[in-house]
C-alpha positions in Angstrom: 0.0 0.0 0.0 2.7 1.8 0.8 5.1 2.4 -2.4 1.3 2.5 -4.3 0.2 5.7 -2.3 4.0 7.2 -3.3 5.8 6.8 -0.2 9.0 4.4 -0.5 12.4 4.7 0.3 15.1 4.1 2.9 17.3 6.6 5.6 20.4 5.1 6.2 22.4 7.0 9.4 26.4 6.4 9.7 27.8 6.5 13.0 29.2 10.0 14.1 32.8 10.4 13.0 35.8 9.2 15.1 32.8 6.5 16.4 33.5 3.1 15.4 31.2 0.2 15.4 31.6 -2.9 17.3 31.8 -5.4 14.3 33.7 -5.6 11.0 32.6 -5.8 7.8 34.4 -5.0 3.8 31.1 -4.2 1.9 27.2 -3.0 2.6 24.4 -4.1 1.2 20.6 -3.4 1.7 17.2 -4.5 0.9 13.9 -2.6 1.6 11.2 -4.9 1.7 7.4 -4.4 0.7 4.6 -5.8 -0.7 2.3 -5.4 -3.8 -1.2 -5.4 -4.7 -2.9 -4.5 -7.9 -6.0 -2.8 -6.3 -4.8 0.4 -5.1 -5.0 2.0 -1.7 -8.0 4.0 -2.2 -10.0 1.4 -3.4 -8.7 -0.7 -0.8 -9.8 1.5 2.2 -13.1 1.9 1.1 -13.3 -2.1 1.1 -11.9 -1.9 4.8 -14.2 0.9 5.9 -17.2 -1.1 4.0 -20.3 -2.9 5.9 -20.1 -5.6 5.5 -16.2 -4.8 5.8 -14.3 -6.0 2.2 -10.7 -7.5 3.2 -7.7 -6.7 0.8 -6.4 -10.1 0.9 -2.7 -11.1 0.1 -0.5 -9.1 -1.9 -0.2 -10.4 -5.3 3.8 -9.7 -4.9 6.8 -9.7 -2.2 9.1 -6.6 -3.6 12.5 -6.2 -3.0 13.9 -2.7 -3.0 11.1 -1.9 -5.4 11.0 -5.1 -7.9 9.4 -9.0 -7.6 7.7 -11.3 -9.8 4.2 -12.0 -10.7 2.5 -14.6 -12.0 5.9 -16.5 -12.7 9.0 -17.2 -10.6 13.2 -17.1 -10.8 13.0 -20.4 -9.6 10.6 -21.6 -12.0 13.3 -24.2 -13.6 13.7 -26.1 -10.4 10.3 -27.2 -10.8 7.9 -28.3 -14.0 4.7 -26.8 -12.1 5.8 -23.3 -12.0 6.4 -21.0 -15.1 9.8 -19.4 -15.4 10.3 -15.6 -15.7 12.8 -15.2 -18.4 14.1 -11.7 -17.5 16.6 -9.1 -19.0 19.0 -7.7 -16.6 17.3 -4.4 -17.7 13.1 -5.3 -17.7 11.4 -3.2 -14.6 10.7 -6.9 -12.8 14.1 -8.2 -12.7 15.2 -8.5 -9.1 17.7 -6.3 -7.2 21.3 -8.5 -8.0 23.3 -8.8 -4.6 26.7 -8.4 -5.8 29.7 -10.3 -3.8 32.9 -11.4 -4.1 34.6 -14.6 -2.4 35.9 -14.3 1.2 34.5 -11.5 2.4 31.8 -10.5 5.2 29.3 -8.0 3.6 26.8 -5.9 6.5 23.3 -6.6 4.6 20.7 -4.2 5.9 16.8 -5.0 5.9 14.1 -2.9 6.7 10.3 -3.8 6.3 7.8 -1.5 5.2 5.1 -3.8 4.1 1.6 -2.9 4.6 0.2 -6.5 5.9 3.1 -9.2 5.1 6.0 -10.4 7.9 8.3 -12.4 6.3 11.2 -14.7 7.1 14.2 -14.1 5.1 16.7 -17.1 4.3 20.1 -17.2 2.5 20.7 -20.4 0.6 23.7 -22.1 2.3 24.8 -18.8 4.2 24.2 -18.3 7.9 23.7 -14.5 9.4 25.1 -12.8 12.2 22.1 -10.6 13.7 24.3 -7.5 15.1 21.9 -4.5 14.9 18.3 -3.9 15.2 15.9 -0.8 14.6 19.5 0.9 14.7 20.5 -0.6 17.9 23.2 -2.9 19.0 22.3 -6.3 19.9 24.6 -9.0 21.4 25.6 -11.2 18.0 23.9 -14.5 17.4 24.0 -16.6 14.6 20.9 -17.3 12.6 19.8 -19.6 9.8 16.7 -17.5 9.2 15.3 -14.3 9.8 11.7 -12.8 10.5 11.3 -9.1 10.0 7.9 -7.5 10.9 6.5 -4.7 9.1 8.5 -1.4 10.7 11.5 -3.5 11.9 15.0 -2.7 10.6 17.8 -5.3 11.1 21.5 -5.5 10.3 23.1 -9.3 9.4 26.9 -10.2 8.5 27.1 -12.7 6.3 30.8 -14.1 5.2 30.6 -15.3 1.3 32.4 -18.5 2.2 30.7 -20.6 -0.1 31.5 -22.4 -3.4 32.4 -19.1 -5.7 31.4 -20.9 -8.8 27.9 -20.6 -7.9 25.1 -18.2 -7.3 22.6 -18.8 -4.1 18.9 -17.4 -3.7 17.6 -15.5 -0.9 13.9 -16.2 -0.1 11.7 -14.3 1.5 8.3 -16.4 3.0 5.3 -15.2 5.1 4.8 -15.4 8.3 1.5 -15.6 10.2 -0.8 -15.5 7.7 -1.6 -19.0 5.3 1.0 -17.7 2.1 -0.8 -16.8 -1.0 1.7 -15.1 -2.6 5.0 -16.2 -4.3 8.1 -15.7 -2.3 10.1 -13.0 -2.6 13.7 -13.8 -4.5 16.7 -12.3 -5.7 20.1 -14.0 -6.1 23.3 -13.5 -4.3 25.6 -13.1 -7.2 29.7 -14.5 -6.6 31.8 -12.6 -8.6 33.0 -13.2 -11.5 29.7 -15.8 -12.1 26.6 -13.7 -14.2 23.9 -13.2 -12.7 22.3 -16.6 -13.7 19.4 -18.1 -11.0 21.3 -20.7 -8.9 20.9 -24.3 -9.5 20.3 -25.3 -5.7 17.0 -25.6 -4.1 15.4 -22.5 -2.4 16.1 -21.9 0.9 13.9 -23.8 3.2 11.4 -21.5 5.9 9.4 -22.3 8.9 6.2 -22.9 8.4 4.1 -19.9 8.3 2.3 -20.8 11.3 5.5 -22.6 13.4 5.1 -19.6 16.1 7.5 -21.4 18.4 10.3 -21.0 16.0 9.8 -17.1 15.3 9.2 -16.9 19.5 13.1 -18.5 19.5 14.0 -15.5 17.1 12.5 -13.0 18.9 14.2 -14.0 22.4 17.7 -14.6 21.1 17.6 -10.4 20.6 19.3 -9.3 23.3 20.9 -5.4 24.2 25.1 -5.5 23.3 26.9 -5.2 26.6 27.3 -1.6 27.4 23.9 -0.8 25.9 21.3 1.7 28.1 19.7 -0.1 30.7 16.3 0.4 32.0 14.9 1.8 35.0 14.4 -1.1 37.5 10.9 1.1 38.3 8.0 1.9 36.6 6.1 5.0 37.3 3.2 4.0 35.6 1.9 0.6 33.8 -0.5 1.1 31.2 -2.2 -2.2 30.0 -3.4 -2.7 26.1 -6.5 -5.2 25.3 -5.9 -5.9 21.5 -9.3 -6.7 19.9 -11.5 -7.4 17.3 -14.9 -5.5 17.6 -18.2 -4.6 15.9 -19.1 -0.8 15.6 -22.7 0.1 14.1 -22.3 -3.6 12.2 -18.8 -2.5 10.6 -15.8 -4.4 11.5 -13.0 -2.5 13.6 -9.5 -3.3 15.8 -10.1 -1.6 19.2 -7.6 -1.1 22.1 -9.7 -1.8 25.9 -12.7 -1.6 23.2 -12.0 1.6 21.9 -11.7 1.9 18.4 -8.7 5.1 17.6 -10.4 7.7 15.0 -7.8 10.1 14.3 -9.4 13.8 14.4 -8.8 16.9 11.4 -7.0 19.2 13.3 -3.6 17.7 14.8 -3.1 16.9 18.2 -0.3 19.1 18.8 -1.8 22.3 18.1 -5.3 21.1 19.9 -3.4 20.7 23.1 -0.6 23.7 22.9 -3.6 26.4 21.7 -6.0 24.9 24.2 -8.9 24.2 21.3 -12.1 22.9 22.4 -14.0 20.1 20.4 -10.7 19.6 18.3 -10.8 15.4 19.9 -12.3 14.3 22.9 -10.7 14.9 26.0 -11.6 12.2 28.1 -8.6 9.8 28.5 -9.2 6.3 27.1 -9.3 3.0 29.5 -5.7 2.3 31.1 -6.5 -1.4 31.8 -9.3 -4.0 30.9 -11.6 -6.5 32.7 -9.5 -9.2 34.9 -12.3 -11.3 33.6 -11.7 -11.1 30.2 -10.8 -14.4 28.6 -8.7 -13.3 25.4 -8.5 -17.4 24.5 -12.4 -16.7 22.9 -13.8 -14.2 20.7 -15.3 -11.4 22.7 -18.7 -12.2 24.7 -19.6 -8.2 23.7 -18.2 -7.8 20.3 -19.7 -4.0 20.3 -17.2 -1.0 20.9 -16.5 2.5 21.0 -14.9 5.3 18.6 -12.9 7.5 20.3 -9.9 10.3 19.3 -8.7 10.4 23.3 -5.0 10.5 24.1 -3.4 9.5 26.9 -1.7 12.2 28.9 2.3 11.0 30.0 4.3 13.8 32.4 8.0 14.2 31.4 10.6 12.2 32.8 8.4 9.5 34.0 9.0 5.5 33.6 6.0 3.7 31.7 5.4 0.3 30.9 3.4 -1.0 28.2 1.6 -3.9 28.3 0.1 -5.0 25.1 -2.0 -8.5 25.2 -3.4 -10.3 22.3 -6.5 -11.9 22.4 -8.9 -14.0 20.1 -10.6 -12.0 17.2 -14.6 -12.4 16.3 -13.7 -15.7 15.1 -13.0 -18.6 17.1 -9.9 -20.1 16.9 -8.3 -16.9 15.6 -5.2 -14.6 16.6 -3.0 -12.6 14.4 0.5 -11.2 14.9 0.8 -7.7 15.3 3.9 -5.7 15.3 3.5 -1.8 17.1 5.6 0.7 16.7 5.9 3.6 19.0 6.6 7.8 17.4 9.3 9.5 19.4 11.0 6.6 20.8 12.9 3.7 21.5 11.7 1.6 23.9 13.3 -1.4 25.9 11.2 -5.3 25.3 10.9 -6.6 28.3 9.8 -9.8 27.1 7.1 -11.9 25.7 5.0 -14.4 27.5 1.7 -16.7 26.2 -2.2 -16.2 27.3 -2.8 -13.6 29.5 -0.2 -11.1 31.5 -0.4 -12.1 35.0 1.0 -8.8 37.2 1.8 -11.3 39.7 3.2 -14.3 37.9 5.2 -12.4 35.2 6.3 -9.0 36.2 9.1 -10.8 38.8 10.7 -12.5 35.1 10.7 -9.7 33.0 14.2 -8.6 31.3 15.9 -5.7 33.5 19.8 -7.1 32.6 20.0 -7.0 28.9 16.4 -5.8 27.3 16.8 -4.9 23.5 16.3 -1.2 22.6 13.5 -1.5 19.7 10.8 0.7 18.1 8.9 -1.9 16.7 7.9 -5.0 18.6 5.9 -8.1 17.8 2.8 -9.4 20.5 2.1 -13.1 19.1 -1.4 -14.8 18.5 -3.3 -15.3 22.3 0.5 -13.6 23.9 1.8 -10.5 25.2 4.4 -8.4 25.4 5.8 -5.8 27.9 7.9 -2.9 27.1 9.7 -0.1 28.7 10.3 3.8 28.0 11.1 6.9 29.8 9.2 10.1 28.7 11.8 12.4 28.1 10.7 13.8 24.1 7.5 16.2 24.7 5.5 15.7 21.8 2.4 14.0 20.5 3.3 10.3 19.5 1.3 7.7 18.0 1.8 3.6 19.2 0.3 1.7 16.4 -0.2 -1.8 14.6 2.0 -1.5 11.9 -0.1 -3.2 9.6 -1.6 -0.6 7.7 -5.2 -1.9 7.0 -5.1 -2.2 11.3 -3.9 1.1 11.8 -6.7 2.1 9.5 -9.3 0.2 11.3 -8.9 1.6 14.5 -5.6 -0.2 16.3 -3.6 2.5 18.4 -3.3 4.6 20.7 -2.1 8.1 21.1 0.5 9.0 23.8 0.6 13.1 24.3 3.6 13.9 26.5 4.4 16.9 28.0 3.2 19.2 24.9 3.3 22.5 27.6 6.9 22.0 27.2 7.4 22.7 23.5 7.7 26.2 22.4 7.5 26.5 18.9 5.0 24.4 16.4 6.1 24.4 13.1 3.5 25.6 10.8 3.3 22.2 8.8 2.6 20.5 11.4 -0.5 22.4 12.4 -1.6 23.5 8.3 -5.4 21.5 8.6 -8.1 20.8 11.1 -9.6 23.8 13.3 -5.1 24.8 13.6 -5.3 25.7 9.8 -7.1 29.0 10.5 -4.3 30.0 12.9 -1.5 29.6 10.6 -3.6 31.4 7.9 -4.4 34.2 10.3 -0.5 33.8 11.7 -2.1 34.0 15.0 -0.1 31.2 16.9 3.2 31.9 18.8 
């Protein structure tokens, strides 16, 4: 949906000079990931916003940095039941050639910004070195596969210490949802070979639904020694009910059963200028019902709209609790990666069913908790995460899956706003604010 609505591409930030980075590597390489429908993005949120509510369904294509297949595949020859796409090194489809040569240990950066897909990313016959994620230092680990959720960023090693007379694919498969499109390929090309599709089998991926094996990936991320450490003490815990709901018949994600609905005019002017009716002021819910059972679709399926925020003090500790549940049908629970405006948090840790205050807080992660932005809760799981409120501003903590997002699944965290001076003019240009910066009445 993304790269359809016009906005694709990838910020890459060095290290300050005379800094130096605690790993080695001769050569970079990057892929920005994304995937690819045919319908575009307006028709597909009127389908979401629809009663009865029409899903987009899979993307027809995986991209890598821009280009995939459709209706064919690279690795057609490998077997009789799939065509071959017979490809110039110059036609718009042919995929983004990873370059090597022999002996050397290349940095390949991946980021995600697909609109529903997580994927799993294999190298054929190369392992990868995990050293950075969401431009943060991890302790290395070696991996033979890779999921990235949409939002995540990643850096891998990999050492090109294979035969050099051949070429090897790297696969991308989906995760968490039954695959119904292709996977994504390119080839990882030894010099001096041509850029010719390997020989060797694709790269083998978890299952889609093998949740135990991305849980295993997902707890091997660990903070590199010397890394910021969390506060052993929250000031506040805030706990997040991820669910399914019904509003007026149409289908909606809510959060403690209430449905975000961002407003016209933006929050930061609304709460700096002191405008009235601009969203509602009445805080949203900061827990749910102990007697909520989140194995079983919800007993009240009906929920609320709301544009609330919560209201955070500077240089206060807050957890985040964010607990998945069942959706309106039985038997169902999606992954859902949220990302969080404004800061970096610290992951805590991950857990299955429901978060028990007294059972799980005591086993959280205080030695060596990652520093992320984006973080994965698992189907009928939670997750627990960290952050100190020391950037005043208006930030948004959000499924990253776009059709989600669209439907209702985030909240709004305003922090501080009193202490920011000045509002740049674009960021207050619509809504009820718009008047102000045509009247150049704001300070």
């Amino acid at each position: 949906m993304q790269r359809s609505a016009g906005l694709y591409g990838s910020l890459i930030v060095d290290v300050a000079d005379g800094e130096k980075e605690p790993f080695h590597y001769d050569g970079e390489l990057n892929l920005l990931l994304s995937d690819w429908w045919h319908q575009n993005v307006h028709e597909q949120e009127i389908g979401l916003s629809s009663n009865p509510m029409r899903w987009i369904g899979e993307p027809q294509s995986i991209l890598m940095n821009g280009k995939g297949q459709y209706n064919c595949s690279l690795a057609g020859h490998l077997s009789k039941k799939t065509s071959l796409c017979k490809l110039r090194a110059d036609a718009q489809c042919a995929p983004p050639i990873l370059h090597v040569l022999p002996n050397k240990t290349y940095r390949l950066r991946l980021a995600s910004t697909t609109s529903l897909a997580s994927l799993n990313l294999a190298i054929g016959h190369h392992k990868m070195v995990l050293v950075e994620a969401d431009g943060n230092y991890v302790q290395p680990v070696t991996l033979d596969d890779i999921d990235i959720y949409s939002g995540e960023s990643y850096s891998v090693l990999i050492t090109t210490n294979q035969n050099p007379s051949m070429n090897y694919w790297v696969s991308l498969g989906v995760r968490g949802r039954h695959p119904a499109t292709p996977p994504g390929l390119t080839i990882l090309n030894y010099h001096p070979n041509t850029a010719r599709p390997p020989s060797s089998p694709l790269p083998i991926h978890a299952a889609w639904d093998d949740y135990p094996h991305s849980k295993a990936i997902a707890n091997k991320i660990l903070a590199l020694q010397g890394s910021p450490k969390p506060p052993t003490r929250y000031d506040r815990r805030i706990y997040l009910l991820n669910t399914q709901n019904k509003i007026n018949g149409f289908t909606k994600w809510s959060i403690n059963n209430v449905s975000l609905a961002l407003p016209s005019t933006p929050y930061l002017g609304s709460i700096k200028f002191g405008l009235k009716g601009a969203f509602d002021h009445q805080s949203p819910p900061e827990n749910f019902s102990s007697e909520y059972d989140v194995m079983k679709p919800p007993s009240n399926p009906n929920s609320t709209v709301s544009s609330g925020v919560y209201k955070l003090e500077f240089g206060k500790t807050i957890d985040v609790i964010l607990q998945n549940a069942n959706a309106l049908n039985a038997n169902v629970s999606e992954i859902h990666p949220w990302h969080l405006h404004g800061h970096d948090f610290w992951v805590l840790g991950y857990g299955e069913g429901k978060f028990s205050e007294e059972k799980h807080s005591k086993n959280l992660n205080l030695k060596n908790p990652p520093l992320r932005n984006t973080v994965v809760i698992f189907p009928y799981g939670w997750t627990a995460i960290r952050f100190v409120t020391d950037n005043p501003g208006v930030w948004a903590f959000h499924c990253h899956i776009e059709p989600h997002l669209h439907m209702g699944m985030g909240v709004i965290f305003a922090e501080s706003v009193e202490r920011i001076k000045n509002i740049p003019q674009a960021a207050i240009g619509c809504g009820m604010t718009a008047k102000m910066v045509m009247n150049n009445s704001h300070t």
